[in-house]
TIRO-2110 file (N, C-alpha, C; in Angstrom, 1 decimal):
// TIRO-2110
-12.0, -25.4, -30.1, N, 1, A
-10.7, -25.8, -29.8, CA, 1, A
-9.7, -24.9, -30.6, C, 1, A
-8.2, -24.6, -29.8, N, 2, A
-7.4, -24.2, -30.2, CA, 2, A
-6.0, -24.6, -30.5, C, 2, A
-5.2, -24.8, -31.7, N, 3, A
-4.3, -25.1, -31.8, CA, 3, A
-3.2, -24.3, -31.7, C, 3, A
-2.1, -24.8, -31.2, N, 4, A
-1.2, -23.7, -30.8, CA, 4, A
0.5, -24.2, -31.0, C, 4, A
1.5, -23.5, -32.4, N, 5, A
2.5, -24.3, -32.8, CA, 5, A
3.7, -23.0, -32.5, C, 5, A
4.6, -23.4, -31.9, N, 6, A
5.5, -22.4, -31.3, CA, 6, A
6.7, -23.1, -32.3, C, 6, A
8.1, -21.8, -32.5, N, 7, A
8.6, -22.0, -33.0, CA, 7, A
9.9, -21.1, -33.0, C, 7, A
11.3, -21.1, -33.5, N, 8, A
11.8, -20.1, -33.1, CA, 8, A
13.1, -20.0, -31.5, C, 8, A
12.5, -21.2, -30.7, N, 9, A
13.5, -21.3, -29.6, CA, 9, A
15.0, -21.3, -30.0, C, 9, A
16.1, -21.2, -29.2, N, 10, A
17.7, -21.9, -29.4, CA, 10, A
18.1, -21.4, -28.5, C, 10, A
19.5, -21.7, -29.0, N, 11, A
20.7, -21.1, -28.1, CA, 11, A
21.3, -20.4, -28.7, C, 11, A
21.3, -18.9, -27.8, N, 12, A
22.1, -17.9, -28.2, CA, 12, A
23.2, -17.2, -26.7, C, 12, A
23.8, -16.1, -27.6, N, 13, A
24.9, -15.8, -26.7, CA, 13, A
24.4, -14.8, -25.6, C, 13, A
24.7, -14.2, -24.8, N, 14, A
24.0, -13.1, -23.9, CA, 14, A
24.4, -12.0, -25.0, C, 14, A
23.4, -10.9, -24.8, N, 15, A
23.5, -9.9, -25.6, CA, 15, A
22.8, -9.9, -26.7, C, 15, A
22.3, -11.5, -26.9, N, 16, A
21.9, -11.8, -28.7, CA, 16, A
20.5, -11.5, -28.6, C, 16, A
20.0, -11.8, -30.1, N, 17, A
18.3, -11.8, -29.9, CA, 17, A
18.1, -13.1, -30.5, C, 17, A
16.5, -13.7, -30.3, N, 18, A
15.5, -14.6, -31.1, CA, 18, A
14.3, -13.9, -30.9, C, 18, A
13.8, -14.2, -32.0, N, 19, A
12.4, -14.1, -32.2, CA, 19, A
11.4, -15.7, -32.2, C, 19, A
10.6, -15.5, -31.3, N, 20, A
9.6, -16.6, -31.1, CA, 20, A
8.3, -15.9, -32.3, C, 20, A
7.6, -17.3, -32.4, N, 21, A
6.2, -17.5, -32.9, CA, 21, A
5.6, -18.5, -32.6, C, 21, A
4.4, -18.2, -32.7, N, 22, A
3.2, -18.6, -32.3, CA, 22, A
2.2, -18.3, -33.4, C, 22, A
1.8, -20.2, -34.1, N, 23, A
0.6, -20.1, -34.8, CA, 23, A
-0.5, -20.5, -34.5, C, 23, A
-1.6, -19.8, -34.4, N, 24, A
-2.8, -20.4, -34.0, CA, 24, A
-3.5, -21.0, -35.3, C, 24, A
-4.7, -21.8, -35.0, N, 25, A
-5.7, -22.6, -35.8, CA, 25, A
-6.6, -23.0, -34.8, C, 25, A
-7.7, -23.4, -35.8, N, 26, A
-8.8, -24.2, -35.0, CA, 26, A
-9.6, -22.5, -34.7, C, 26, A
-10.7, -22.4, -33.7, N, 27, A
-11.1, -22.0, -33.6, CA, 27, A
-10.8, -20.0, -32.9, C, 27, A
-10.1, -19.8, -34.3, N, 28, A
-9.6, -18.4, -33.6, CA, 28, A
-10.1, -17.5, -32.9, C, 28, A
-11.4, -17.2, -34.0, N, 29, A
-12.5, -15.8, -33.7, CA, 29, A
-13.0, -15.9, -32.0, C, 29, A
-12.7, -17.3, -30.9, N, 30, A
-12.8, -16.4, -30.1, CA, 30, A
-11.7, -16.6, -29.2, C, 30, A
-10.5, -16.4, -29.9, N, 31, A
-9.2, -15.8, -28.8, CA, 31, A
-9.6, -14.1, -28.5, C, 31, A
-9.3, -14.3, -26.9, N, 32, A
-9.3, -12.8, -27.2, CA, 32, A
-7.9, -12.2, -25.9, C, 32, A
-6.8, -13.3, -25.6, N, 33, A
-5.7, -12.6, -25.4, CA, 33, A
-4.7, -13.5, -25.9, C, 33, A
-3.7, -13.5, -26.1, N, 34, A
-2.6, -14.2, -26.9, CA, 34, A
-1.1, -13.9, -25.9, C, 34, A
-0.5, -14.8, -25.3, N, 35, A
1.0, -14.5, -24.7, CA, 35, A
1.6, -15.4, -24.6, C, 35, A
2.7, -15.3, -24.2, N, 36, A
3.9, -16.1, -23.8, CA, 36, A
4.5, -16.0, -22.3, C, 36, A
4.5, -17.4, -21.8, N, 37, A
5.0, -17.6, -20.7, CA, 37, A
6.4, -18.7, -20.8, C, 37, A
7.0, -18.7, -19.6, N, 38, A
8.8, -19.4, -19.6, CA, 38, A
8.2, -19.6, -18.4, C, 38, A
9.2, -21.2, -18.3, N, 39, A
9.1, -21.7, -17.0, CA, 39, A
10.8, -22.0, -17.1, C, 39, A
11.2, -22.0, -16.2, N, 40, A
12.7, -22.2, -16.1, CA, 40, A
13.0, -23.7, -14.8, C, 40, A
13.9, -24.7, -14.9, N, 41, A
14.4, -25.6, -14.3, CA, 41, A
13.7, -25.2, -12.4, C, 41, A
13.1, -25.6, -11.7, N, 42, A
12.8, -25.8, -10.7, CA, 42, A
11.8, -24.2, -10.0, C, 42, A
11.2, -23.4, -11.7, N, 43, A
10.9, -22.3, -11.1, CA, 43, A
8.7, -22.7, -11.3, C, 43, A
8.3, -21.6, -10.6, N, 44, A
7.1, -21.7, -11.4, CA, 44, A
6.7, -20.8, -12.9, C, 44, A
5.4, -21.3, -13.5, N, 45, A
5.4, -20.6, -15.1, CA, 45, A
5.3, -19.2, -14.9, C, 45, A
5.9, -18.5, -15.5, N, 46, A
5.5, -17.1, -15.8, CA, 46, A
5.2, -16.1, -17.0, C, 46, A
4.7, -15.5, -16.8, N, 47, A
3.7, -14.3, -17.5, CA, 47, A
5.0, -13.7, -18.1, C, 47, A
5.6, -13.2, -19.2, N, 48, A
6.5, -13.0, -19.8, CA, 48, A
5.8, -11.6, -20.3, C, 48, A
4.5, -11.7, -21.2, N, 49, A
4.2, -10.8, -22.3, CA, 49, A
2.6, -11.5, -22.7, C, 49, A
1.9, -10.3, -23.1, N, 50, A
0.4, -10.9, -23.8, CA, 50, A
0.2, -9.5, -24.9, C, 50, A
-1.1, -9.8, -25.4, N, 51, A
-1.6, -8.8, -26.3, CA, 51, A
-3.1, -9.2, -26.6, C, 51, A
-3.9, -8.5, -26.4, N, 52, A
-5.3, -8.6, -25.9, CA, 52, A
-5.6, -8.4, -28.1, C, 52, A
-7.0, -9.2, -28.3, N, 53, A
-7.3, -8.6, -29.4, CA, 53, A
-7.6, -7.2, -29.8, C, 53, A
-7.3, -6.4, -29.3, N, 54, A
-7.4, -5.0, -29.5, CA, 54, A
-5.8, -4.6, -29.3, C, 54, A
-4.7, -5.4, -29.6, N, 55, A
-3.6, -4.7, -29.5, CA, 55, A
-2.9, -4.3, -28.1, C, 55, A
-3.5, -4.5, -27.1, N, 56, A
-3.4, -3.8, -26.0, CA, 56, A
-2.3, -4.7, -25.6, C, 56, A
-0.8, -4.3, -24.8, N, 57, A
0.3, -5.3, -24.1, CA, 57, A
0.3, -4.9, -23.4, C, 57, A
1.2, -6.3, -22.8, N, 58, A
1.5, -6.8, -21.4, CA, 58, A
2.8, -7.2, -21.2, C, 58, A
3.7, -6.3, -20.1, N, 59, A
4.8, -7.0, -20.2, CA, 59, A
5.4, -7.6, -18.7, C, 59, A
6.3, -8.4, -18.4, N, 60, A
6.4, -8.3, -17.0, CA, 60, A
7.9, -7.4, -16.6, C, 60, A
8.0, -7.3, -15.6, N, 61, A
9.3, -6.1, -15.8, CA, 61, A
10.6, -5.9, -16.1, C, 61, A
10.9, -7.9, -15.4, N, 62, A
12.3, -8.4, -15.7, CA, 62, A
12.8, -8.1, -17.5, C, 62, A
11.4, -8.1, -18.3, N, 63, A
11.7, -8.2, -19.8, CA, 63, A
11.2, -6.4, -20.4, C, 63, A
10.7, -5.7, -20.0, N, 64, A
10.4, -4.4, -20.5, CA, 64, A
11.4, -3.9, -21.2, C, 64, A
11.0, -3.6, -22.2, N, 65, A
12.7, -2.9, -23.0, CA, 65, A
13.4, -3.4, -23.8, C, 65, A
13.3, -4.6, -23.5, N, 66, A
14.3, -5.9, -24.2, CA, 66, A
13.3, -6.9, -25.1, C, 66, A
11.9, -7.1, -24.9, N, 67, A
10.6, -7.8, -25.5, CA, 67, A
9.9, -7.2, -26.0, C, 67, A
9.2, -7.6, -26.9, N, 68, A
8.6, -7.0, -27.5, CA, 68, A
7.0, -8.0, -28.4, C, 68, A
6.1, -8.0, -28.0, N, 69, A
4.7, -8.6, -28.4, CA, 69, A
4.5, -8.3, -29.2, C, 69, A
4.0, -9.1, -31.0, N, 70, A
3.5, -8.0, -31.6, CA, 70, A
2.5, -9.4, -32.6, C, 70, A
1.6, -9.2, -33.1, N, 71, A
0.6, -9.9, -33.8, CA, 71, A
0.3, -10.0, -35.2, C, 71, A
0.3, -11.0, -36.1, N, 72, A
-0.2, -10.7, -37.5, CA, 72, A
-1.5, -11.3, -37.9, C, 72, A
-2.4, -10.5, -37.3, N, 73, A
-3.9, -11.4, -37.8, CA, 73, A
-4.2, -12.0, -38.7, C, 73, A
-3.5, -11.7, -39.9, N, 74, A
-3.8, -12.2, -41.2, CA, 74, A
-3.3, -13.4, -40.8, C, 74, A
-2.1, -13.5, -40.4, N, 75, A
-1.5, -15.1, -40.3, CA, 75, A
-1.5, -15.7, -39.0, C, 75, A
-2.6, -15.4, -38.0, N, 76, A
-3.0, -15.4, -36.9, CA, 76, A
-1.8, -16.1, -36.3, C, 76, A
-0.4, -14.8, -36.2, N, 77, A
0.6, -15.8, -35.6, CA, 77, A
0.9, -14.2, -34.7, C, 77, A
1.3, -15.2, -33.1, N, 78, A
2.2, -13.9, -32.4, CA, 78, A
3.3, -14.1, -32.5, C, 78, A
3.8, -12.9, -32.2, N, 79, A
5.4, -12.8, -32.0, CA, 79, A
6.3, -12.7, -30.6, C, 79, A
7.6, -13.0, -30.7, N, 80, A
7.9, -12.5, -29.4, CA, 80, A
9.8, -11.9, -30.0, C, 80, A
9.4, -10.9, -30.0, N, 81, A
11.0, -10.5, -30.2, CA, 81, A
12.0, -10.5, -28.9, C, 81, A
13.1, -11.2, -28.7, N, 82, A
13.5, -10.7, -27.8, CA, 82, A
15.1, -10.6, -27.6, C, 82, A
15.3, -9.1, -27.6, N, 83, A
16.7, -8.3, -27.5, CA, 83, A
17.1, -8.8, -26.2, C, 83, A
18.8, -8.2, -26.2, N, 84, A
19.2, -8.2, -25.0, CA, 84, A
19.2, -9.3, -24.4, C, 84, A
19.3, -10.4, -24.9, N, 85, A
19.1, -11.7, -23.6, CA, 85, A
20.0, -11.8, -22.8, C, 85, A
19.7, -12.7, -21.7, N, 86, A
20.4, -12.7, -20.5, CA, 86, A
20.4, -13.7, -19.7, C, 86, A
21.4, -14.4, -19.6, N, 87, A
21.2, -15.4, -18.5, CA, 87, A
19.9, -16.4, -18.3, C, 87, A
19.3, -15.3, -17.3, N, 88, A
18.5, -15.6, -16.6, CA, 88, A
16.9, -16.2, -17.7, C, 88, A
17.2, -15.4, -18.8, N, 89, A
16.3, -15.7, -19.7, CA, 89, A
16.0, -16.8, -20.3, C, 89, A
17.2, -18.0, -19.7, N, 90, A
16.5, -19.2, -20.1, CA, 90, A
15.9, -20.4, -19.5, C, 90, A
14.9, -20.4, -20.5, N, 91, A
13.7, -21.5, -19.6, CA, 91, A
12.6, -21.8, -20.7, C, 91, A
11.8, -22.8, -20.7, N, 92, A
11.0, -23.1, -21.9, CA, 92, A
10.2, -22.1, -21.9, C, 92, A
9.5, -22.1, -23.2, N, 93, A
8.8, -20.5, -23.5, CA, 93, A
7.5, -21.3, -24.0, C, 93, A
6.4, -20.6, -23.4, N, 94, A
5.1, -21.3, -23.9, CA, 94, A
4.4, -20.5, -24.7, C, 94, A
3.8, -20.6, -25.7, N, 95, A
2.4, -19.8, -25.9, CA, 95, A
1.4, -20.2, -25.3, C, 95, A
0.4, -19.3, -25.4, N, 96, A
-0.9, -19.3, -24.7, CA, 96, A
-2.1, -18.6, -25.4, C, 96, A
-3.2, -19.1, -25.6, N, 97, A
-4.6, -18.3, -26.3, CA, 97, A
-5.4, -19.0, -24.6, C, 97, A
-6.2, -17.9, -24.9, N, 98, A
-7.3, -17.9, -23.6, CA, 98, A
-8.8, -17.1, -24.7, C, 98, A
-9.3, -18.0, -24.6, N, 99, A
-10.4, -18.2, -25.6, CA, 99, A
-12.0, -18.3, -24.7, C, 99, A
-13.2, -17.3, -25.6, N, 100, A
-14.3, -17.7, -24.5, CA, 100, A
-15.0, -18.3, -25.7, C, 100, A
-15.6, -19.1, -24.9, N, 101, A
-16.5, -20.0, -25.5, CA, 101, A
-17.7, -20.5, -24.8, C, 101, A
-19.0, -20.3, -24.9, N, 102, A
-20.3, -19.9, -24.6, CA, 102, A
-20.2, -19.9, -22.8, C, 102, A
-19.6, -18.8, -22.9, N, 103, A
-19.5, -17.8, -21.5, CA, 103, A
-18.3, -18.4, -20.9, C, 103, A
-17.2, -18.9, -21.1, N, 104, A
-16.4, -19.8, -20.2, CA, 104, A
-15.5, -19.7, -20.7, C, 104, A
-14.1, -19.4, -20.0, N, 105, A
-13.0, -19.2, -20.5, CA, 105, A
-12.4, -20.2, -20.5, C, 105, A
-11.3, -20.6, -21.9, N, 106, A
-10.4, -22.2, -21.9, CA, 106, A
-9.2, -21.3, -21.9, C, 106, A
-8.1, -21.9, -21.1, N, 107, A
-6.6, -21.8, -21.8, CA, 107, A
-5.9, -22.6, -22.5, C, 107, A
-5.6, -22.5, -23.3, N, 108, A
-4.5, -23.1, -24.6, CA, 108, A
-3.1, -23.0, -24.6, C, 108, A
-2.5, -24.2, -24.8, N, 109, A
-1.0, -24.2, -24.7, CA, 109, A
-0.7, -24.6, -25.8, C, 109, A
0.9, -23.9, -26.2, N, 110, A
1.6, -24.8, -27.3, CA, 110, A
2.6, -25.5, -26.5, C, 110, A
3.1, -26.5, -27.1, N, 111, A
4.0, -27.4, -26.6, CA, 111, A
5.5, -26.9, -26.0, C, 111, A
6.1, -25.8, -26.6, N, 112, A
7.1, -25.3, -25.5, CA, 112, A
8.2, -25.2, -26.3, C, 112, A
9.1, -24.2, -26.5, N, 113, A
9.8, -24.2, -27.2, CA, 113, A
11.0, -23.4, -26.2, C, 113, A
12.2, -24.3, -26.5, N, 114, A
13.8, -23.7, -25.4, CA, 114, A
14.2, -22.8, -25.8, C, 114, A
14.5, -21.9, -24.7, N, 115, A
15.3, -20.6, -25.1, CA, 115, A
16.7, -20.6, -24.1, C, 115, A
17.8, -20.8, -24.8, N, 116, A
19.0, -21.2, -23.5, CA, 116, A
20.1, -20.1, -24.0, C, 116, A
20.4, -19.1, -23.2, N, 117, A
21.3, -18.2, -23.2, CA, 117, A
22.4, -18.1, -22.6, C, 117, A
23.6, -18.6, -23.7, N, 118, A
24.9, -18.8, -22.6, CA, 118, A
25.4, -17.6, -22.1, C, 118, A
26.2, -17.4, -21.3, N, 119, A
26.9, -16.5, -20.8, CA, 119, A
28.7, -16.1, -21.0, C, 119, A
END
């Protein structure tokens, strides 16, 4: 099992930034990709940003430039920087571990944390 504590949401101005986090526990050693998804008021969830245990990102294109993924293993927390906000950028923001466990992949949610960008 994976625990998953998100933190970091608010309300900011357009143009502003927040940084998200994401703490994992429980069974880390076998996460092996880590991201963040936003669902916004009547939309479906989406793929925002990930980062594979090897460092490797993922971004989706609305956010390229302006986000930023980044990881502290020691304190098994992700990050989500995110510049430039905009409007459109708000909607609840999830974490996610996707974890294998004896051959089978689980997904992991954290509870959700608001990102509301006035205009």
């Amino acid at each position: 099992q994976v625990q998953l504590v998100e933190s970091g949401g608010g309300l900011v101005q357009a143009g502003g930034s927040l940084r998200l986090s994401c703490a994992a526990s429980g069974s880390i050693f076998s996460i092996n990709v880590m991201g963040w998804y936003r669902q916004a008021p009547g939309k479906q969830r989406e793929l925002v940003a990930s980062i594979t245990s090897g460092g490797s990102t993922n971004y989706a294109d609305s956010v390229k430039g302006r986000f930023t993924i980044s990881r502290d293993n020691a304190k098994n927390t992700v990050y989500l920087q995110m510049n430039s906000l905009k409007p459109e950028d708000t909607a609840v923001y999830y974490c996610n571990a996707r974890a294998l466990f004896s051959g089978r992949w689980y997904d992991y949610w954290g509870q959700g944390t608001q990102v509301t960008v006035s205009s």
